[in-house]
C-alpha positions as CSV (number, residue, x, y, z in Angstrom):
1,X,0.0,0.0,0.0
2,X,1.4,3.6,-1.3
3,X,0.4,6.2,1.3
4,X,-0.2,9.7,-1.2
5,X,-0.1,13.1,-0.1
6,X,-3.6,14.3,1.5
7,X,-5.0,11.2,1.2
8,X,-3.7,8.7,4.3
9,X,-1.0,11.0,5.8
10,X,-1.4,14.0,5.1
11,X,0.6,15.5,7.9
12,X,3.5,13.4,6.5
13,X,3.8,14.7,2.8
14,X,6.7,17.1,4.0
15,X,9.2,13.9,4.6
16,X,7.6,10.6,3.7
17,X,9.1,9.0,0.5
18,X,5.7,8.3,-1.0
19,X,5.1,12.5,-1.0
20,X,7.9,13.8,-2.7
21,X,10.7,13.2,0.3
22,X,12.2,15.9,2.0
23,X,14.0,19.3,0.6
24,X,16.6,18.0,3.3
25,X,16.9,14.6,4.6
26,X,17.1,13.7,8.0
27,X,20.3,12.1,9.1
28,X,20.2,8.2,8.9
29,X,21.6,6.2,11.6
30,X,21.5,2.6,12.5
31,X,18.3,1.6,13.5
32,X,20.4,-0.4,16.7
33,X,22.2,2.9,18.1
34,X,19.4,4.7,18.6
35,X,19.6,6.2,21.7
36,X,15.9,6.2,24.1
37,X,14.1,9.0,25.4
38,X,12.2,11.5,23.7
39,X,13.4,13.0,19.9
40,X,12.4,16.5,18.4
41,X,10.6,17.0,15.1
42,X,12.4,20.0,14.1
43,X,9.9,20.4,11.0
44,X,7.2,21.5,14.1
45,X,9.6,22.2,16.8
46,X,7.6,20.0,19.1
47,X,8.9,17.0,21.1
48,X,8.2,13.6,19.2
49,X,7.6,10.2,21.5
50,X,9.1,7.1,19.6
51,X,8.7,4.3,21.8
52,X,10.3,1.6,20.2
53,X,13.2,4.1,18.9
54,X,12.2,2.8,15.2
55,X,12.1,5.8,13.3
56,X,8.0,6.6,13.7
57,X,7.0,8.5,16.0
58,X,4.0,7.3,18.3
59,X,1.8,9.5,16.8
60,X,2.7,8.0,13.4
61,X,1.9,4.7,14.1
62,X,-1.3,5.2,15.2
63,X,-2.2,6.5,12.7
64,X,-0.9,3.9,10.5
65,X,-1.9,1.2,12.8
66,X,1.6,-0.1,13.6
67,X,2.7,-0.9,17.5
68,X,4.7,1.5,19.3
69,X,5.6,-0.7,21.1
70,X,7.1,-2.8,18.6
71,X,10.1,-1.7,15.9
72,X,8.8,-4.3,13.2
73,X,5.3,-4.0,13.9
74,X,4.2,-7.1,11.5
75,X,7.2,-9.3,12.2
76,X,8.3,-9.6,8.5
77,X,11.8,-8.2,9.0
78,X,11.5,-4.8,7.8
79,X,10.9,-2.0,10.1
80,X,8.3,0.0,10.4
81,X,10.4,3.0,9.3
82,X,11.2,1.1,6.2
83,X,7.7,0.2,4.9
84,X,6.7,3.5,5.9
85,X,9.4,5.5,4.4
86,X,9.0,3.4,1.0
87,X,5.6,3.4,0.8
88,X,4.4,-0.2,1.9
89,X,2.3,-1.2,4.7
90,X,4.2,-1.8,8.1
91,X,0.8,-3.7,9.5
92,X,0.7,-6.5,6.4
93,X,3.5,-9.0,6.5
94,X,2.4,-10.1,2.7
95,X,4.3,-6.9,2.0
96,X,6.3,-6.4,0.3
97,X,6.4,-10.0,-0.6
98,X,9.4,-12.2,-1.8
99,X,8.6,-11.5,-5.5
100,X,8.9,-7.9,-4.9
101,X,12.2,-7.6,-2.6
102,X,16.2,-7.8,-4.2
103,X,18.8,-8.0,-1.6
104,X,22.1,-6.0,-2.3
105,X,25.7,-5.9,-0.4
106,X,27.2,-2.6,-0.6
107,X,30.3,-3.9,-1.8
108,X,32.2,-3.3,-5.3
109,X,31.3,-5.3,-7.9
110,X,27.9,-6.9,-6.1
111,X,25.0,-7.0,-7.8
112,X,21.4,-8.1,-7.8
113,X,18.8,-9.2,-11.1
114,X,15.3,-9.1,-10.2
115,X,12.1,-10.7,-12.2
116,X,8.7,-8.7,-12.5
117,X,6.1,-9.5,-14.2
118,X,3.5,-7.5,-15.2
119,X,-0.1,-8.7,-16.4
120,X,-2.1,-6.8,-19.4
121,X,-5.2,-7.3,-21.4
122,X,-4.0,-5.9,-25.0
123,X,-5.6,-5.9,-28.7
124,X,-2.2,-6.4,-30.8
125,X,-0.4,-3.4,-29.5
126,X,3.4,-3.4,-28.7
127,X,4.0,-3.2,-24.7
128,X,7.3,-1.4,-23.4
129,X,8.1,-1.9,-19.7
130,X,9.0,1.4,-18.0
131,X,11.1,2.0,-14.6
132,X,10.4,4.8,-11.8
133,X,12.5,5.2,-8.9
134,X,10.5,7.0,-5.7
135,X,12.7,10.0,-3.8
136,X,14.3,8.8,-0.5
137,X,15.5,9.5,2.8
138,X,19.4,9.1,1.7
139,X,21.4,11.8,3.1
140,X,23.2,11.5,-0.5
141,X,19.8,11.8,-2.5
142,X,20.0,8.1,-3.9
143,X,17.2,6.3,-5.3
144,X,16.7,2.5,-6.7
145,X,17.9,4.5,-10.5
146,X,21.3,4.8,-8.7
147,X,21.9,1.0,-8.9
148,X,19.9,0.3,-11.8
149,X,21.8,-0.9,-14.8
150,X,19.8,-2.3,-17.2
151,X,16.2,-4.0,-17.9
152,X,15.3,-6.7,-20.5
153,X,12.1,-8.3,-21.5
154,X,12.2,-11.7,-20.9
155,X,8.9,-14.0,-21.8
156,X,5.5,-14.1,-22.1
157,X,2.6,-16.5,-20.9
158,X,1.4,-17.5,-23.4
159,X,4.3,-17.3,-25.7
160,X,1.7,-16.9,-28.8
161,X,-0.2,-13.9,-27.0
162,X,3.7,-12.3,-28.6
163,X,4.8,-11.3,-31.9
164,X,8.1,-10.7,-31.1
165,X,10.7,-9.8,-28.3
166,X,13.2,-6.6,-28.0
167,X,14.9,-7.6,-25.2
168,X,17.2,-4.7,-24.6
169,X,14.1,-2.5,-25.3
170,X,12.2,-3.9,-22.7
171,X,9.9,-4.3,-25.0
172,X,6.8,-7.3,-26.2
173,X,5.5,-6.7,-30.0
174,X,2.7,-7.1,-30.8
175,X,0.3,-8.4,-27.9
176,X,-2.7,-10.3,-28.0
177,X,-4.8,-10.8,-25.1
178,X,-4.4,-11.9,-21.3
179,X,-0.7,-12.2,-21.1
180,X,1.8,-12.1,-18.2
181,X,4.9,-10.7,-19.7
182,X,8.1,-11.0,-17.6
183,X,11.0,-8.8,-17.5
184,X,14.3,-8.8,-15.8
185,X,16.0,-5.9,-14.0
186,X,19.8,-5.8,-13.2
187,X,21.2,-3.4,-10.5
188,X,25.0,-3.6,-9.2
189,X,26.6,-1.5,-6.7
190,X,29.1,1.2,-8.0
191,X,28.2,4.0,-6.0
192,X,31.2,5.7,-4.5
193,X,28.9,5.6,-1.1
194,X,29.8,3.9,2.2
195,X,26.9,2.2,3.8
196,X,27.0,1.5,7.6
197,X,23.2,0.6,7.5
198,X,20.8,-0.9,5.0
199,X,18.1,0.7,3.5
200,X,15.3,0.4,1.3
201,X,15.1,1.8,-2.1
202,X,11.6,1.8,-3.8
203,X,10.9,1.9,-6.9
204,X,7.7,1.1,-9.2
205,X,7.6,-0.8,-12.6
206,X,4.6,-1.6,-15.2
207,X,4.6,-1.5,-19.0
208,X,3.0,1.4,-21.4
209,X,1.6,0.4,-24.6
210,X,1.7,1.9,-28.1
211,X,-1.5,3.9,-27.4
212,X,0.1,5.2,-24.3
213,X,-2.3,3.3,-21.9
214,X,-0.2,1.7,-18.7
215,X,-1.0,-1.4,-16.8
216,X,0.2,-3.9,-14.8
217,X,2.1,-0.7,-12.6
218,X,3.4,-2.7,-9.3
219,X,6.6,-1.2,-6.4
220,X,9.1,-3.1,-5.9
221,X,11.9,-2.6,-3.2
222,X,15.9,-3.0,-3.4
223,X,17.6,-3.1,-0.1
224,X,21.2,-2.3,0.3
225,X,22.9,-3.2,3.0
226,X,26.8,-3.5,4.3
227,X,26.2,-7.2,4.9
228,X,24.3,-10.3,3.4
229,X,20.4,-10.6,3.5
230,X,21.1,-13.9,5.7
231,X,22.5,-12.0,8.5
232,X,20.2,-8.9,8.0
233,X,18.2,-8.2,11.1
234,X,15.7,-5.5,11.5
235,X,18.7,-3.8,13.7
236,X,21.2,-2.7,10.8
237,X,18.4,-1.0,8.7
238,X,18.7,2.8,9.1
239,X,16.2,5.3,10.8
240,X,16.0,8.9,10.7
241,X,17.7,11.3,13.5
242,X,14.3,12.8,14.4
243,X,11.5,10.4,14.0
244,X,8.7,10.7,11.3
């Protein structure tokens, strides 16, 4: 679930990723320093109660739904900070699901590929897949186009429901019917950026066909983090310096 601007939180829209993102981003620590006590919205100059030092202020997560009490209120191993801050809900633990999450090391040379598949009802048209990186909380400004390299298209369900294949267009000729078209997204790290944290980098892709019309539109999430996503605990993601 994408929270929008004015619509679930609207009180957010001058920070949360989902609205835009801030003019200037809040410091990111890791999510296991954070010290206890009471933190300071400077954007209201108010004191801020974040129980579980997670990043969302109390008031946040009622209004969300999330526990205050707890830093990963849906016990999926992503924060509530995280879902919140990229747009997905921190009380479903569907989400983001498996198909939509790429684990990457912040280490030279790693990368990641990632499969999505988008689902469209077309009348012979061509369909071209099409990438959109949301605005973060990175103190650096970096977003899931940072990391992305390339995209190919990949297959279609049914493979006769396709003409043809461009693969380094991203792109299905040709399209006939109810058919699941996959495509393949390759991101590798060679930012000149030390992580100390991980963090979440959302992103949303869907295909546009000839006549302009987009479908299948899903958001995805790339985590980068200075470890391995088997010893990634809800600990080492980042949070901001004043909570949200």
């Amino acid at each position: 679930m994408r929270a929008h601007c004015g619509v679930l939180v609207p009180c957010l829209c001058a920070c949360l990723v989902a609205c835009g993102g801030p003019k200037q981003p809040p410091l990111l620590v890791r999510l296991g320093d954070a010290g206890a006590g009471m933190q300071v919205d400077a954007r209201v100059h108010v004191p801020q109660v974040d129980s579980d030092h997670d990043g969302v202020c109390d008031a946040t997560e009622q209004m969300f739904g999330s526990n205050p009490q707890a830093a990963d209120s849906d016990h999926d191993g992503f924060p509530d900070f995280v879902e919140v801050a990229t747009g997905f809900d921190p009380t479903d633990p569907t989400v983001p699901g498996p198909d939509q999450v790429a684990f990457m090391t912040a280490k030279s040379q790693a990368s990641v590929d990632l499969d999505v598949r988008s689902t469209v009802d077309s009348t012979g048209e061509g369909q071209t897949g099409f990438f959109g990186a949301y605005p973060t909380l990175d103190p650096q400004h970096l977003t899931a186009s940072d990391f992305l390299v390339s995209g190919i298209a990949v297959d279609a369900q049914p493979p006769d429901n396709v003409r043809n294949i461009v693969a380094a267009s991203e792109r299905f000729g040709s399209v006939t019917g109810h058919t699941r078209l996959r495509f393949r997204l390759h991101f590798d790290y060679h930012v000149d950026v030390q992580f100390s944290c991980a963090e979440g980098f959302s992103f949303s892709y869907g295909v546009k066909s000839d006549l302009g019309q987009q479908a299948g539109q899903r958001d995805y999430l790339l985590v980068v983090a200075p470890k391995g996503s088997a010893q990634l605990t809800a600990a080492d993601y980042c949070l901001p310096a004043t909570c949200l």
